[in-house]
C-alpha positions as CSV (number, residue, x, y, z in Angstrom):
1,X,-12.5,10.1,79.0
2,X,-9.1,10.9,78.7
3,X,-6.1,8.0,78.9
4,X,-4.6,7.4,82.4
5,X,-1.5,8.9,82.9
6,X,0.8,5.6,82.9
7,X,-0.7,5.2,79.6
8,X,-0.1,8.9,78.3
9,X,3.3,8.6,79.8
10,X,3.8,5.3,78.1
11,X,2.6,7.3,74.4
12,X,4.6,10.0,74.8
13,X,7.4,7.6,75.2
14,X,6.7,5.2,72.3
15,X,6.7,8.5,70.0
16,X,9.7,10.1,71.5
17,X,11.4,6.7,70.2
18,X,9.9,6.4,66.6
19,X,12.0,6.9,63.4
20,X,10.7,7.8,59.9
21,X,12.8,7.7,56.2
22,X,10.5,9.5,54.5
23,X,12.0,9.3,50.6
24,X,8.0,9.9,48.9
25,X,8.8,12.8,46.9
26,X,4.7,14.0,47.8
27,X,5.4,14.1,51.0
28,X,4.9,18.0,52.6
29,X,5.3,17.7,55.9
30,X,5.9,14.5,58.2
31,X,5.3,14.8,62.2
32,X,3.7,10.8,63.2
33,X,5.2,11.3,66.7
34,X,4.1,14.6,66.6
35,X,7.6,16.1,67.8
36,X,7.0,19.1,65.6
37,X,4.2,20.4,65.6
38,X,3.2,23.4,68.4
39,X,1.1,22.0,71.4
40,X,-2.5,22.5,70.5
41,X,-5.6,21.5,72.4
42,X,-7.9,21.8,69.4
43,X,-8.3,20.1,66.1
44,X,-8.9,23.4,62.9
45,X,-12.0,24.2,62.4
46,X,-12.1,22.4,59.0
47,X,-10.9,18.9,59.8
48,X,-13.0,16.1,59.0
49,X,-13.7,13.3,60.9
50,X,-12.4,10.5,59.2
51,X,-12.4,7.4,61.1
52,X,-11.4,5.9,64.9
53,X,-9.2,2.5,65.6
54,X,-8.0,1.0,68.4
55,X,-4.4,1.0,69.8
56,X,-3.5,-1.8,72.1
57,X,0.0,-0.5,73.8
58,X,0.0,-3.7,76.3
59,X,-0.5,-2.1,79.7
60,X,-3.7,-0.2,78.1
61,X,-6.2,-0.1,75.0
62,X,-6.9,3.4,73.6
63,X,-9.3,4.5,70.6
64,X,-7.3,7.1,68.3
65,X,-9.0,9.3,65.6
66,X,-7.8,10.6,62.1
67,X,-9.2,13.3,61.5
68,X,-8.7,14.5,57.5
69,X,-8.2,18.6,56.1
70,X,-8.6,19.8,52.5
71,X,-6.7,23.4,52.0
72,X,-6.9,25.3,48.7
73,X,-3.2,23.6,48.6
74,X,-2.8,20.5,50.4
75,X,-4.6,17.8,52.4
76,X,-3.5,17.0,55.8
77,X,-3.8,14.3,58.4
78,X,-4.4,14.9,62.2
79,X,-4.4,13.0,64.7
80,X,-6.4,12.8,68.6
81,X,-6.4,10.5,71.7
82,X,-9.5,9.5,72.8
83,X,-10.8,7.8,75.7
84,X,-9.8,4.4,76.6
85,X,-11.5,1.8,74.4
86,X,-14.5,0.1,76.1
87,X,-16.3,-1.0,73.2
88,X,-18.7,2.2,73.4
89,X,-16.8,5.1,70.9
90,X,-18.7,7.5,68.9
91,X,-17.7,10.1,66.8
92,X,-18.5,12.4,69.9
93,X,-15.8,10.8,71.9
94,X,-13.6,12.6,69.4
95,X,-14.5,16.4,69.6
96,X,-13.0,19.2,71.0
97,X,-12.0,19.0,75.0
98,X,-12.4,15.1,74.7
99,X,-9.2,14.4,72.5
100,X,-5.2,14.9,73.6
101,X,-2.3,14.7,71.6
102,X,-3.9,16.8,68.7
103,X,-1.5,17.3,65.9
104,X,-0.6,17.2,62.1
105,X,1.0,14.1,61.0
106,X,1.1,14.5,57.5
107,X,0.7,16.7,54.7
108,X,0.7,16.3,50.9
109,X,-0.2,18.3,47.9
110,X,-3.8,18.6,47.4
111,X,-5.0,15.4,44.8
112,X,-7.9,13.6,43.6
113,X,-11.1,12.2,45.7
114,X,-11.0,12.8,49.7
115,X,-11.3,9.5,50.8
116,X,-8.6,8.2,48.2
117,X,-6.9,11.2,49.5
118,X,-7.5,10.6,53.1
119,X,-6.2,7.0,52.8
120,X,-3.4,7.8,51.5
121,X,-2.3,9.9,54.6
122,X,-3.4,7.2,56.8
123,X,-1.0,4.6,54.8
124,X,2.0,7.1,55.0
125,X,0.9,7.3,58.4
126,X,0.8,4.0,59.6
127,X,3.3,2.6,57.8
128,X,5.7,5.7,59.5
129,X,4.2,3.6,62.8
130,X,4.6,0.3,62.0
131,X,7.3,-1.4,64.5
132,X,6.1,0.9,67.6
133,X,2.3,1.2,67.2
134,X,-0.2,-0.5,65.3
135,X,-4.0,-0.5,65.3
136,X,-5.9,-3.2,66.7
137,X,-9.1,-3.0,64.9
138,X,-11.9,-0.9,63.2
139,X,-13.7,1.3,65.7
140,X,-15.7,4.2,64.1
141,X,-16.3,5.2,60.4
142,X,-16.5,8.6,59.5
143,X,-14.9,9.9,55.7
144,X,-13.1,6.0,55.7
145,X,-15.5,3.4,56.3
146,X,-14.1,-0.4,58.0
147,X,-14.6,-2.1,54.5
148,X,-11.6,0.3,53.4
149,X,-9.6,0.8,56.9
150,X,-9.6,-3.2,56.6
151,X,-8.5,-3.1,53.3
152,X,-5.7,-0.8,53.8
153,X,-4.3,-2.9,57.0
154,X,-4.5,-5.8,55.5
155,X,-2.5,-5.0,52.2
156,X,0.3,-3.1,54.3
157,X,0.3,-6.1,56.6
158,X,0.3,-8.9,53.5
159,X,3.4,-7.1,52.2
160,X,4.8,-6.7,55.5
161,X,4.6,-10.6,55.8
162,X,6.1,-11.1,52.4
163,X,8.7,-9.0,53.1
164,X,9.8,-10.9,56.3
165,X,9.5,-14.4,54.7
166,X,12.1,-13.0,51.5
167,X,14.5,-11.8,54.7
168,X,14.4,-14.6,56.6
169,X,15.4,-16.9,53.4
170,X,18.5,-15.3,52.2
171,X,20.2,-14.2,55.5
172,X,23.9,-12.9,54.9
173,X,26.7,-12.8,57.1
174,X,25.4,-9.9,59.4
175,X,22.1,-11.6,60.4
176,X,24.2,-15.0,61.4
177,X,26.7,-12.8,63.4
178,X,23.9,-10.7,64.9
179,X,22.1,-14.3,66.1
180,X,25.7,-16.0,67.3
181,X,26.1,-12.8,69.6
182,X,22.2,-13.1,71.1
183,X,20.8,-10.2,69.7
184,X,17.8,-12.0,67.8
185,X,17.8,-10.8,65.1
186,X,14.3,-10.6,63.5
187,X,12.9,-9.2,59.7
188,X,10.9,-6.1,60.2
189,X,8.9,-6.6,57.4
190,X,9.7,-3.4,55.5
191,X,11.8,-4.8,53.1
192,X,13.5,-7.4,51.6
193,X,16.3,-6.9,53.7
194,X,15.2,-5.2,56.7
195,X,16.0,-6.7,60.4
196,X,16.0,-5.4,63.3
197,X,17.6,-6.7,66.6
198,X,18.3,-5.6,70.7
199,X,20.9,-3.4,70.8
200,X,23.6,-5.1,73.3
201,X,23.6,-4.6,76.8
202,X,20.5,-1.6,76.4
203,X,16.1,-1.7,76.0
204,X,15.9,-0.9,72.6
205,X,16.7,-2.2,69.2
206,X,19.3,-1.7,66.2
207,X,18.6,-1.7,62.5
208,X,20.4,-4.2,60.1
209,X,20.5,-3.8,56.9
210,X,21.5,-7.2,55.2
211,X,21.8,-6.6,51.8
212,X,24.7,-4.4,53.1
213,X,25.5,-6.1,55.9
214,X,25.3,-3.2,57.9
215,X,23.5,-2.0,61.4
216,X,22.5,1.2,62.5
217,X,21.6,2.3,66.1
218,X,20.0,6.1,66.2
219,X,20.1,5.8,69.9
220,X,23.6,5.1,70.5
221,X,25.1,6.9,67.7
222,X,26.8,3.4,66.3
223,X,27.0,1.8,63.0
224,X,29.0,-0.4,60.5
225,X,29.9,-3.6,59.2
226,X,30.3,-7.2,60.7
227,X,33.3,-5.9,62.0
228,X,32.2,-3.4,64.1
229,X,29.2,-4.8,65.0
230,X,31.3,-7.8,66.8
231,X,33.4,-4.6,68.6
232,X,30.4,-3.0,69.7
233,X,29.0,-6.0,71.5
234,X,32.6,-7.1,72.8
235,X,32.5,-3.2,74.3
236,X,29.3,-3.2,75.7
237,X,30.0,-6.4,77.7
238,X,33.5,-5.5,78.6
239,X,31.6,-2.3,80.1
240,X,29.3,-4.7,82.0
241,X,31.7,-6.6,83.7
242,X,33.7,-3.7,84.7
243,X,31.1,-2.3,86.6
């Protein structure tokens, strides 16, 4: 069973908005929204079956599969849809015609065991995710077994909670500005100094960087200091009431 198509629509979107920094020097190739890569409706021939997990995107629950490939080279993470999660996934849900949005997500030289291997894809891989999708829980084993999927979330997510408790104790001037102006600023959990908040007057967020005391928005093409970040909501309200 394939996803419904308010669902797949709701994916596609999710991607579409997703932002990776990629600065590990193994890293090959990077595609998690799957941008990149050439429409395929099949996985190669080669790939492994490595595990399934559940994504819960609110308006729908889906069971995603990783699927992991050893080259002479390099080994490679893909990625499939399956059908919507029901409590009843096999590894057959996951072959062939069954799966959508097929694709390479990750690629790094060739190294060591397969499954230390193969986690290590899936930890670029979520952690590339982290923000816009996350899995739910531990559906199927295949190469990666739930005693290590578990493992895996729950050290990214540990350090993703350290992270946002060493944010929210030293805040800087950015962070108190970004809260006096209602944009709600929260950590993100990546780092130290990570925050993201909404992005004035719009559906999507802005990055803050406080150590800096700097914001980003990718979307809108804006960034800068205090300064301008006090300008760019003073603009985007001025815009409002204008209209």
């Amino acid at each position: 069973m394939q996803p419904t198509q308010k669902a797949a629509r709701l994916i596609s979107k999710v991607r579409r908005k997703g932002v990776i920094n990629m600065d590990d020097p193994d890293v090959i190739f990077a595609d998690p929204w799957l941008k990149k890569s050439e429409k395929t409706t099949s996985l190669p021939n080669d790939a492994r079956f490595a595990c399934s997990y559940e994504l819960n995107l609110v308006v729908e629950r889906f069971d995603e599969a990783a699927f992991f490939r050893r080259t002479e080279t390099t080994d490679e993470l893909w990625i499939g849809a399956g059908g919507i999660a029901d409590g009843t996934s096999s590894a057959k849900n996951f072959e062939g015609a069954k799966l959508s949005y097929i694709g390479c997500v990750f690629a790094v030289p060739r190294k060591g065991e397969e499954v230390t291997a193969c986690l290590k894809l899936m930890e670029l891989f979520f952690r590339a995710r982290h923000g816009f999708e996350w899995p739910s829980k531990f559906v199927v084993p295949g190469i990666v077994d739930k005693s290590a999927f578990d493992s895996l979330i729950g050290r990214i997510e540990n350090e993703l909670e350290e992270n946002r408790q060493k944010a929210a104790s030293a805040e800087t001037d950015i962070i108190k500005v970004a809260r006096k102006l209602g944009l709600s600023p929260k950590p993100t959990g990546e780092g130290p100094s990570h925050w993201y908040a909404r992005c004035p007057e719009t559906n999507h967020i802005l990055f803050i960087d406080a150590a800096e005391n700097s914001f980003g928005c990718g979307w809108c093409k804006r960034k800068g200091t205090v300064q301008e970040l006090r300008a760019f909501v003073k603009e985007r309200k001025d815009g409002r009431t204008s209209r």
